[in-house]
Structures are given as structure tokens and as C-alpha cells.
PLY file of the C-alpha trace (Angstrom):
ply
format ascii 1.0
element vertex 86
property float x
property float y
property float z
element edge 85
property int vertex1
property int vertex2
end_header
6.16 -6.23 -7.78
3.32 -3.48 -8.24
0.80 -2.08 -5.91
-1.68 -2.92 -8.49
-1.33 -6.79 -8.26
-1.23 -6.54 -4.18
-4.63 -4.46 -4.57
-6.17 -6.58 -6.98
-5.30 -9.91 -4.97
-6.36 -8.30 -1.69
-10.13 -7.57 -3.59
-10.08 -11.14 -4.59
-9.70 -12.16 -1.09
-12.06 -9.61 0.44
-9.78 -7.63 2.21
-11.04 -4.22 3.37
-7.70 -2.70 3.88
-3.43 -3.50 2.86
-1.24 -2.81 5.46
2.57 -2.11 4.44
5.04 -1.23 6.68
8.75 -1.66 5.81
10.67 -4.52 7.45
7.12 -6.30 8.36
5.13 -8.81 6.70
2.35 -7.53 4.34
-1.04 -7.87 5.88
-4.74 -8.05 4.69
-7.74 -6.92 6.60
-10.06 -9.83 6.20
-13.31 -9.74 7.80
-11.94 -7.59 10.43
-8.51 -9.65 10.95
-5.43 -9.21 9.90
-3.71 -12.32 7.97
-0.55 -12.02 6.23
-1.00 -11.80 2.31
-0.08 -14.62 0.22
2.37 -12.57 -1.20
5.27 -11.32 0.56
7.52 -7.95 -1.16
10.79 -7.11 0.12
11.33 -4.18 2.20
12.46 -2.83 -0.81
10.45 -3.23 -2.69
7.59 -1.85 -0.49
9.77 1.34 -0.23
9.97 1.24 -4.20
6.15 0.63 -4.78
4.96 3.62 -2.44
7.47 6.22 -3.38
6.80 5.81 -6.93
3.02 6.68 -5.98
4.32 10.00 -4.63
4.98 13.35 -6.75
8.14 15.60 -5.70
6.11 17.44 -3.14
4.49 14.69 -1.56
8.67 13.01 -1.14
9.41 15.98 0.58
6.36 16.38 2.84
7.13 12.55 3.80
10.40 12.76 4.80
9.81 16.37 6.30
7.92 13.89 9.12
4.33 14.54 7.50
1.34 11.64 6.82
0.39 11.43 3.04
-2.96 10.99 2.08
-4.10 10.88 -1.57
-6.24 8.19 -3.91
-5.21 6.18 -6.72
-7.13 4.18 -9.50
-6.55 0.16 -9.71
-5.97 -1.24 -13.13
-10.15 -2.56 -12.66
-10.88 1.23 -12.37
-11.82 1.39 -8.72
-10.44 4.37 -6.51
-9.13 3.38 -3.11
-7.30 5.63 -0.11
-3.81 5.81 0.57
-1.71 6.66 3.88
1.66 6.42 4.13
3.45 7.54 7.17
6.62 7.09 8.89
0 1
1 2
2 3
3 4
4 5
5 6
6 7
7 8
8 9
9 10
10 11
11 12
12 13
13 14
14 15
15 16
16 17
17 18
18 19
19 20
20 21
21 22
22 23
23 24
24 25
25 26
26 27
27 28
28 29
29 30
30 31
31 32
32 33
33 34
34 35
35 36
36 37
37 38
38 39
39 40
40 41
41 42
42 43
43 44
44 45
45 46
46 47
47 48
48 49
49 50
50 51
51 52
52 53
53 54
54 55
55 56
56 57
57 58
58 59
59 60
60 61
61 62
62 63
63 64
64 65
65 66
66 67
67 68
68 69
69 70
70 71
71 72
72 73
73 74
74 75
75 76
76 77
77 78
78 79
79 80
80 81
81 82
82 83
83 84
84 85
């Protein structure tokens, strides 16, 4: 699975924010609430999807303990924020 099709379905459905978090269901912001997505990744493949978002400095700053924040650029050519943290 690919970030990109989780952010484009989560636009589709209005969602203001994705919330990931390893070993818990994936969740969209709707209209304030969070609902669980209609799509469901393995833990796995949550881990997989965000690290391969990260450069070599940004892997070690993560599992050094720190909060990454950076932007990336849906396949629709829209910028949205990232945060991952552990």
C-alpha cells in the first residue's frame, strides 16, 4: 500500500488529517471526528510507508527519540504536513 492512495482517499472523504500509529487502526479526521479509514494497512506496512518518506538523517533523528516534521507532494500535486513520532 502507498501513502499516496491513503492521502488521496482521505481528500475524497474530507478528512482534515490521517492518523497512523503502528499496531492501531488507521483513522481519518472527518469533520472534527475521528472514524477509522476504509482501508486498513498492516503494522507493517505503516512502518514501511513512513520510513520510506524519510532520508538517512531523518532515520536517525527518529530513532535517536526525535519528532520529524517535513512536507510531501500527493500524486494531485497538493503539499500536506507530516509528523511522525515515536
Amino acid at each position: 500500500m502507498e501513502i499516496d492512495k491513503i492521502i488521496l482517499i482521505a481528500r475524497e472523504l474530507k478528512a482534515s488529517d490521517i492518523h497512523m500509529s503502528a499496531g492501531l487502526p488507521l483513522l481519518f479526521r472527518v469533520h472534527g471526528r475521528l472514524e477509522q479509514a476504509p482501508i486498513q494497512p498492516t503494522e507493517e506496512e505503516i512502518n514501511e510507508m513512513l520510513y520510506d518518506l524519510l532520508d538517512e538523517k531523518q532515520k536517525r533523528e527518529l530513532t535517536d527519540g526525535y519528532d520529524i516534521d517535513f512536507a510531501i507532494e500527493s500524486s494531485d500535486g497538493f503539499r500536506q504536513r507530516v509528523n511522525i513520532f515515536r
